[in-house]
C-alpha positions in Angstrom: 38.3 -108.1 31.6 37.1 -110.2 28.4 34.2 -107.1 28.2 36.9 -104.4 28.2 38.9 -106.9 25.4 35.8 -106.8 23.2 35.2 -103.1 23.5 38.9 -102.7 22.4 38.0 -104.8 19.4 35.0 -103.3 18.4 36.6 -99.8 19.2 39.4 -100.6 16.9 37.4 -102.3 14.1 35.2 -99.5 14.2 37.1 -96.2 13.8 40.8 -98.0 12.7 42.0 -94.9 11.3 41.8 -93.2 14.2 43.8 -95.6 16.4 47.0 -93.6 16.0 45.7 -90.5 17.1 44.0 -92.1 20.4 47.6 -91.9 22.6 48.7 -88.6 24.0 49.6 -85.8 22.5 53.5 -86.5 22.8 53.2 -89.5 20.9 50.5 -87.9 18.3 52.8 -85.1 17.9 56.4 -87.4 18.0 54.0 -89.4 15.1 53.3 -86.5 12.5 57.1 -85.5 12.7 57.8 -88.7 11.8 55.7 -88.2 8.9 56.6 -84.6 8.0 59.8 -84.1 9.7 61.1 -80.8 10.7 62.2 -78.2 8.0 59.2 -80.1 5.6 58.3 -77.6 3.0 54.8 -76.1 3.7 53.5 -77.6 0.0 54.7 -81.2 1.2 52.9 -80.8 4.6 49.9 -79.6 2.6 50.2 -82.3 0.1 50.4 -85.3 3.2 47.5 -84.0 4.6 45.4 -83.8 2.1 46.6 -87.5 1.2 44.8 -88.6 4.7 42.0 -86.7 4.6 42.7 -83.2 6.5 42.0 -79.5 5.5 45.1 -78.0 5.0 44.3 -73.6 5.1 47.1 -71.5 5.2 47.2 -68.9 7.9 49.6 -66.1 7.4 50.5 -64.3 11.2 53.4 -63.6 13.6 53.7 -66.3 16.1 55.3 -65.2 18.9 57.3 -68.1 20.5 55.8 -69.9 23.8 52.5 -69.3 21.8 49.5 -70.8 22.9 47.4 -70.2 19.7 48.7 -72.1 17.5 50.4 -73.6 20.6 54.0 -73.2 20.1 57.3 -72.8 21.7 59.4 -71.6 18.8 56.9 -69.1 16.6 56.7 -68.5 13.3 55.6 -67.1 10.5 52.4 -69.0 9.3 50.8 -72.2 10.9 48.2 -75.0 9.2 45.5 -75.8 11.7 43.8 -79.1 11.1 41.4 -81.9 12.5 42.9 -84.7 11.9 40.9 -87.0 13.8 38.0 -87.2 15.4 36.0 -90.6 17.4 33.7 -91.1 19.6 33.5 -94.0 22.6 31.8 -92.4 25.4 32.6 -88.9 24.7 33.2 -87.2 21.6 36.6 -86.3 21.0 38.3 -84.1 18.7 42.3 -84.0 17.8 44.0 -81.0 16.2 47.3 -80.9 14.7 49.0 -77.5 14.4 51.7 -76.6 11.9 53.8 -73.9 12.3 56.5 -72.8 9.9 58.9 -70.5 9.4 59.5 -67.1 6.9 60.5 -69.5 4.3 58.0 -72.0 4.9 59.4 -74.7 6.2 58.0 -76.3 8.7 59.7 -75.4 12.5 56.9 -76.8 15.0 54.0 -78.9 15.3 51.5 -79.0 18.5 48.9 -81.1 18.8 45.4 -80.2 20.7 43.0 -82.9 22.1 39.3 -81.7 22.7 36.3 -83.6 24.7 32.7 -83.4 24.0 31.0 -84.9 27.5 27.6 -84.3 25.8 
């Protein structure tokens, strides 16, 4: 048990600004609508993710709704895709955030996409 506390520790120490994006991708993806709610303007959601670090390209297309690229249940009429974290423990993992918006480019969805490098 005290090992696993350490390895917590060290974890957390090391890669800190990655902690929020270790949960699941409910919570990651309840977290960025916190931080750019629903209806956001597509410059502001651009703006805070270039403020922590992420790409932010704009990707004009028809998203049909229940979409799995960008994954989706509402559509749109552009999306942002993103890393906007990625840490390594054992395994290599990647985590994607997805921003959909609308034809007036507000924001109307946001998915989120966890990858896993085993090696």
């Amino acid at each position: 048990m005290a090992l696993l506390v350490v390895v917590v520790i060290i974890g957390v120490s090391v890669f800190p600004s990655t902690v929020l994006y270790w949960g699941s991708s409910l919570r990651i993806e309840h977290y960025l609508q916190d931080q750019t709610p629903i209806g956001t303007t597509q410059d502001a959601v651009v703006t805070w993710l270039q403020r922590h670090g992420s790409a932010a390209k704009i990707n004009v297309a028809v998203i049909a709704p229940h979409s799995t690229f960008p994954p989706t249940e509402i559509g749109g009429a552009s999306f942002i895709q993103t890393t906007i974290a990625s840490y390594s423990v054992l395994f290599r993992a990647d985590v994607e955030a997805f921003y959909v918006f609308d034809a007036n480019a507000r924001l109307a969805d946001i998915g989120v996409r966890r990858t896993v490098d085993a090696l």
